[in-house]
C-alpha positions as CSV (number, residue, x, y, z in Angstrom):
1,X,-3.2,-39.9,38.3
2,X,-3.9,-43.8,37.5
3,X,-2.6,-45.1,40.8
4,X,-5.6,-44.8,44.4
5,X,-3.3,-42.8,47.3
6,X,-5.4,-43.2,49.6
7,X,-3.8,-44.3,52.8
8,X,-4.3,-48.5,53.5
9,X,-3.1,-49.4,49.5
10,X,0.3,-48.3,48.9
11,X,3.2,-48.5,51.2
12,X,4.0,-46.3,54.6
13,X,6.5,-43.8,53.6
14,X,4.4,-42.9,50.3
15,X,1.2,-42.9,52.3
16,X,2.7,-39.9,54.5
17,X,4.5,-38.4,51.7
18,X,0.7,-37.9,50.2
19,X,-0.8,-36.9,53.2
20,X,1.3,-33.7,53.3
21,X,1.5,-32.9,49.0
22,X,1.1,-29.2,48.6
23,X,-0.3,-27.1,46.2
24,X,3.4,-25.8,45.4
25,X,4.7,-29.6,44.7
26,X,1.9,-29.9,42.5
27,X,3.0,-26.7,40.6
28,X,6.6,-28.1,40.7
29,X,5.9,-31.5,39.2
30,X,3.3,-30.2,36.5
31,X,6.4,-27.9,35.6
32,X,8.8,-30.9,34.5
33,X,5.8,-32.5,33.2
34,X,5.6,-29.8,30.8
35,X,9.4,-29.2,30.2
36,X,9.1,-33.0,29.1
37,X,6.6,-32.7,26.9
38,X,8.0,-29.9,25.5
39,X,11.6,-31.3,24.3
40,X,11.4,-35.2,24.6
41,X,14.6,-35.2,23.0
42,X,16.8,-34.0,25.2
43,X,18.5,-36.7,27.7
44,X,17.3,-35.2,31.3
45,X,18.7,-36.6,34.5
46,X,17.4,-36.9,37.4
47,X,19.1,-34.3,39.4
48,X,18.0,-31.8,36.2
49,X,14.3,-32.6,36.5
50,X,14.9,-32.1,40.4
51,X,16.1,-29.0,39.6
52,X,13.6,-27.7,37.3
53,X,11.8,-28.7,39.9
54,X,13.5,-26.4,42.7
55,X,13.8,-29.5,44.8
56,X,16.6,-31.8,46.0
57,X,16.9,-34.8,43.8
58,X,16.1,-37.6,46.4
59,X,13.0,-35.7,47.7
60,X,11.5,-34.7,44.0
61,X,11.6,-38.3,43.4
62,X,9.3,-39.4,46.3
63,X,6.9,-36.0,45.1
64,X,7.1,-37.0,42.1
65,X,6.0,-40.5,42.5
66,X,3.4,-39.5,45.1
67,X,1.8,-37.6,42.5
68,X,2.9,-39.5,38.8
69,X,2.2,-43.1,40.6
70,X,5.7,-43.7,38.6
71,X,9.1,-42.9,38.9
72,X,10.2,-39.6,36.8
73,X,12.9,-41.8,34.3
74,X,10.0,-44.3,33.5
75,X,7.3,-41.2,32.7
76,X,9.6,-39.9,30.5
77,X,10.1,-43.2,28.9
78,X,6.5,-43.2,28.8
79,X,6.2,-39.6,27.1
80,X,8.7,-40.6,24.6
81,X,7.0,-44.0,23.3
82,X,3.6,-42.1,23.2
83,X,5.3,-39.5,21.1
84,X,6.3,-42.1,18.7
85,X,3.0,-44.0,18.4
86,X,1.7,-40.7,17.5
87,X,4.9,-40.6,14.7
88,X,4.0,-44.0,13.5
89,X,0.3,-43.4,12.7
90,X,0.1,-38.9,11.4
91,X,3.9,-39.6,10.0
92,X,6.0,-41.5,7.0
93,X,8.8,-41.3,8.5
94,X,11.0,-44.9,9.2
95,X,10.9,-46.1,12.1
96,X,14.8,-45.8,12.5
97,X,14.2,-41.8,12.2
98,X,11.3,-41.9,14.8
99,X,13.1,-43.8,17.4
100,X,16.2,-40.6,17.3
101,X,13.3,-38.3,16.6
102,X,11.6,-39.4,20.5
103,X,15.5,-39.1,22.2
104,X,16.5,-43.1,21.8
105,X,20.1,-43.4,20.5
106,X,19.8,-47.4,19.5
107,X,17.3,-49.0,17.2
108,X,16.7,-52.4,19.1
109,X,16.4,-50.4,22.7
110,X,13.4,-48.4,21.0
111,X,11.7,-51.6,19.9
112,X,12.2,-53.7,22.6
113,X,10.6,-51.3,24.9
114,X,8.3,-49.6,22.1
115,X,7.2,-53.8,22.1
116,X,6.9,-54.4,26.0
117,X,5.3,-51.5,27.0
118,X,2.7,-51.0,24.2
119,X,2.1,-54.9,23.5
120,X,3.2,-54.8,19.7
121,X,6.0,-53.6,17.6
122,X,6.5,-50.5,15.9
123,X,5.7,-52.2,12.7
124,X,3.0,-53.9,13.8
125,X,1.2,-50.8,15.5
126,X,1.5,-48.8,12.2
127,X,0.9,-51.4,10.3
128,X,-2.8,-52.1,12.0
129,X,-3.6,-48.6,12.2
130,X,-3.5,-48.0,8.7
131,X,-5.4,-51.4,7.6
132,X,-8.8,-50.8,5.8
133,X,-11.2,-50.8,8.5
134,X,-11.5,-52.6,11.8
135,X,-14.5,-54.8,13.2
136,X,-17.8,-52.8,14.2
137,X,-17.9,-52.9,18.4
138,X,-20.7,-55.7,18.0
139,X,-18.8,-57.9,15.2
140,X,-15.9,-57.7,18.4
141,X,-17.5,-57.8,21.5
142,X,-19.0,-61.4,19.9
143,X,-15.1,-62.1,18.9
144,X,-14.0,-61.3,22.5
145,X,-16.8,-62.2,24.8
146,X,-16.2,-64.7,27.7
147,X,-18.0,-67.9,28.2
148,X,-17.3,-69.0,31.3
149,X,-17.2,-72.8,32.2
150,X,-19.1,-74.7,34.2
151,X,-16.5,-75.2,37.1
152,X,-16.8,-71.1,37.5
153,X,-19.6,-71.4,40.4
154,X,-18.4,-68.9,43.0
155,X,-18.3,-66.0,42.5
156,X,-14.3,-66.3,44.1
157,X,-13.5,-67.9,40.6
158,X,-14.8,-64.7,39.0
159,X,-13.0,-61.5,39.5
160,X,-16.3,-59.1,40.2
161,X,-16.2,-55.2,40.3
162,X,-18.4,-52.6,40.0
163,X,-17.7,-49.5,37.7
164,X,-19.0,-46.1,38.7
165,X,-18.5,-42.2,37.2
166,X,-17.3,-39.2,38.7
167,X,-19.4,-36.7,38.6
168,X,-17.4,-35.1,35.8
169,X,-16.8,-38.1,34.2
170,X,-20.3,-39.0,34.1
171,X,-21.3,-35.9,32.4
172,X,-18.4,-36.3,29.8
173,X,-19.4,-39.7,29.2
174,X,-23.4,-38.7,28.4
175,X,-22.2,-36.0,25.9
176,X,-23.6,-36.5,22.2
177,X,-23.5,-40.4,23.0
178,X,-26.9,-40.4,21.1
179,X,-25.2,-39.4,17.9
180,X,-22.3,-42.0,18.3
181,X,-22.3,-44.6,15.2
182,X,-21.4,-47.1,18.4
183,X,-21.4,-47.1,22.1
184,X,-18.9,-46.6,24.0
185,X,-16.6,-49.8,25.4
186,X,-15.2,-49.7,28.3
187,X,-11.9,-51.8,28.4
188,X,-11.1,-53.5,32.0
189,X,-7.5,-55.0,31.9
190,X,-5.5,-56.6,34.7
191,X,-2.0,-55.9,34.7
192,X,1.6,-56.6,36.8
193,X,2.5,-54.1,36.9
194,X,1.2,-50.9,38.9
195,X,0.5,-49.3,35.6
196,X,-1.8,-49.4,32.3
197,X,1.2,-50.5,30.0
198,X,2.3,-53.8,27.9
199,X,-0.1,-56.5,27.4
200,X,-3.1,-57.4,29.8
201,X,-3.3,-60.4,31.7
202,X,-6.2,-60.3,31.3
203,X,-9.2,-58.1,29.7
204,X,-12.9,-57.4,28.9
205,X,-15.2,-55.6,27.6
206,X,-18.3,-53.6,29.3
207,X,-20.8,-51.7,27.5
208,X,-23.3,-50.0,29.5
209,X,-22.7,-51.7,32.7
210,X,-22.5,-50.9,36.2
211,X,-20.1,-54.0,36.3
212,X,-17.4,-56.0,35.0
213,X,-16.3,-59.6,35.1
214,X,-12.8,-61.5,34.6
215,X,-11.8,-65.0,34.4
216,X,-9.6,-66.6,37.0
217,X,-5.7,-65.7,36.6
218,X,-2.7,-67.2,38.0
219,X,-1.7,-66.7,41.0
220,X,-0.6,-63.0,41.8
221,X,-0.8,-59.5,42.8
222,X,-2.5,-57.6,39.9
223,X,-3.7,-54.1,39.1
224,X,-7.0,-53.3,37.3
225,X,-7.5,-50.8,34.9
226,X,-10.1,-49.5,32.5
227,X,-10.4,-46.9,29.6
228,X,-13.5,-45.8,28.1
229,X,-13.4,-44.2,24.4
230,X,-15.8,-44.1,21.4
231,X,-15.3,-47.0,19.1
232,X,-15.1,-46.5,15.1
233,X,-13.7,-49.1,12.7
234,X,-11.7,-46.5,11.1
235,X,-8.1,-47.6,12.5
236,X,-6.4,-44.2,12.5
237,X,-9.5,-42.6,14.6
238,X,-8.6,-44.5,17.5
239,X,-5.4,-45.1,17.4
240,X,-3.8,-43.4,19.9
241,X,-7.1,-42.4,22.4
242,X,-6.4,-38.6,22.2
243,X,-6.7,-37.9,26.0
244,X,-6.2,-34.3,25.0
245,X,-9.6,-34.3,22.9
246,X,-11.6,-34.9,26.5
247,X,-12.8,-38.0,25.0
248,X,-10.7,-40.4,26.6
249,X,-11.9,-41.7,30.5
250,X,-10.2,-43.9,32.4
251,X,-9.7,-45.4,35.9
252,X,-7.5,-47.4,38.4
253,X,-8.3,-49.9,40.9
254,X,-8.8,-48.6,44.8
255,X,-6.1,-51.5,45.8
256,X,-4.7,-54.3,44.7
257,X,-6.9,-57.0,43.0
258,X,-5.3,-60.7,44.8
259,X,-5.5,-64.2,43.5
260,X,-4.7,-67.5,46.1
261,X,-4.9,-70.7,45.5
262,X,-6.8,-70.3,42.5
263,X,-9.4,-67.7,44.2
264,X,-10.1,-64.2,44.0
265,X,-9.5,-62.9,47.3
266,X,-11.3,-59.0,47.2
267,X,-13.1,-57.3,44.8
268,X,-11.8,-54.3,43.2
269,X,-14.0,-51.5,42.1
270,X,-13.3,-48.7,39.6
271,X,-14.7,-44.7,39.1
272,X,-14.1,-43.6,35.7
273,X,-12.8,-39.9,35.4
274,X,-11.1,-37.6,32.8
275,X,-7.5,-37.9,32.3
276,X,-5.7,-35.4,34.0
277,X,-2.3,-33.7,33.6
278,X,0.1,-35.6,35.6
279,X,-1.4,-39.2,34.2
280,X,1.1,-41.6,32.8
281,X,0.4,-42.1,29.2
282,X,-1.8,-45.4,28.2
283,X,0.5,-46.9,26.6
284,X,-1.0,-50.0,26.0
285,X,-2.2,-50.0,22.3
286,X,-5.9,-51.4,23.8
287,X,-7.8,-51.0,20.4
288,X,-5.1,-52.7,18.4
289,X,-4.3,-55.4,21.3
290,X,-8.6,-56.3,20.2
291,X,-8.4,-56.7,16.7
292,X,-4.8,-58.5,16.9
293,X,-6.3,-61.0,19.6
294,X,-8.8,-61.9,17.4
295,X,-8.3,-61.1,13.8
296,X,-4.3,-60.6,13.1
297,X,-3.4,-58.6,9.9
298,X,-1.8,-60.9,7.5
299,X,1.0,-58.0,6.9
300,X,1.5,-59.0,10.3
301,X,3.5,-62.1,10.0
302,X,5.9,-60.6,8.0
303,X,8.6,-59.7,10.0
304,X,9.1,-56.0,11.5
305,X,11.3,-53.8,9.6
């Protein structure tokens, strides 16, 4: 999952709730994983997914978000908007059909949350992953890369991590990289919210590093994330980051990243690994998010239909 459990970053009762996950609660969570996936249009409750679940409704949902990192209502939410970014770019269907299609029963509820938890409209999202091409990484690392000012002398006015590789990850990340047409970015993104979804804060780019750096933020509590994928400026090809496909790696802060009084107060260091089952679906339409930032569509100031 996205989120560290390790006991000292999240709160008490979760922390012992963790501690004692079994094999079995595993098995009974990846079960109403996959009875989601399976029929996202279908309203489920939370007593049903308890029950699918063979547990009692309170007690599946501290499992659940033990193991998730998320409520079970907002994973499904989840499920469905990825299911419909994956309508918007293979399908031509409108997006009135599409938002029924992924279990929503009213229009402007599918696009305000299709909006805040991917970062653009529907319109907008299909719209830039079916432009022409998209900047090469180089032409948008120049676009995006930070100069920092001056004033930024200590290194408490930079947010510093390092980034490290499972040892899975680190093969999956070395396979046939020799043969890419471009390396592979790693996105780092600070977020409010405990999980990768909406608009960053802030973001970055590494390529080939064993670090990242960020500029200073408001005031807050924030959570860092990062996603590593093979680039290509053909829109469609990395539209969606096909976790299934192996190619996708991502990784989650191992606590909370805090900022007082206009400093960085820790560090926050990530370990880049496969995607696994139970993950929340990135929502966060990262590719797009780049080329939007930098170089808008002009379709895109027409407004959504």
């Amino acid at each position: 999952m996205w989120h560290d459990t390790r006991l000292g970053h999240r709160g008490p009762r979760e922390h012992t709730l963790t501690r004692v996950v079994r094999a079995d609660q595993h098995r009974a969570v990846r079960r109403v994983v996959d009875t989601l996936r399976a029929d996202l249009g279908t309203p489920r409750s939370l007593s049903e997914m308890a029950e699918i679940a063979n547990l009692s409704s309170a007690y599946f949902n501290q499992v659940f978000g033990a193991i998730v990192g998320i409520p079970p209502s907002r994973y499904l939410t989840a499920l469905r908007l990825e299911a419909a970014k994956r309508l918007l770019v293979e399908s031509d269907l409108r997006v009135t059909d599409i938002c029924f299609q992924v279990g929503y029963n009213s229009l402007g509820t599918f696009t305000s949350r299709f909006t805040q938890l991917v970062g653009m409209s529907p319109y907008q999202f299909r719209v830039l992953s079916r432009a022409p091409e998209w900047p090469s990484l180089p032409q948008l690392v120049s676009r995006t890369g930070r100069s920092f000012p001056p004033v930024y002398r200590s290194h408490k006015q930079i947010a510093v991590g390092a980034i490290r590789w499972s040892p899975v990850g680190a093969l999956d990340s070395e396979l046939d990289t020799t043969h890419d047409v471009e390396p592979r970015p790693i996105f780092v993104g600070l977020y409010r919210q405990a999980i990768p979804q909406g608009e960053p804060v802030a973001h970055t780019i590494a390529l080939g590093s064993s670090t990242y750096t960020l500029p200073m933020v408001p005031d807050g509590r924030y959570h860092v994330f990062a996603v590593s994928f093979r680039w290509s400026t053909v829109p469609r090809a990395n539209a969606l980051l096909d976790a299934a496909s192996g190619d996708v790696l991502v990784a989650s802060g191992d606590r909370p990243l805090r900022v007082v009084g206009a400093r960085f107060r820790n560090h926050v260091d990530l370990v880049m690994r496969p995607v696994q089952p139970t993950d929340p679906p990135l929502l966060t339409a990262v590719p797009h998010l780049l080329v939007r930032s930098k170089a808008p569509h002009p379709l895109l100031r027409r407004s959504a239909s």
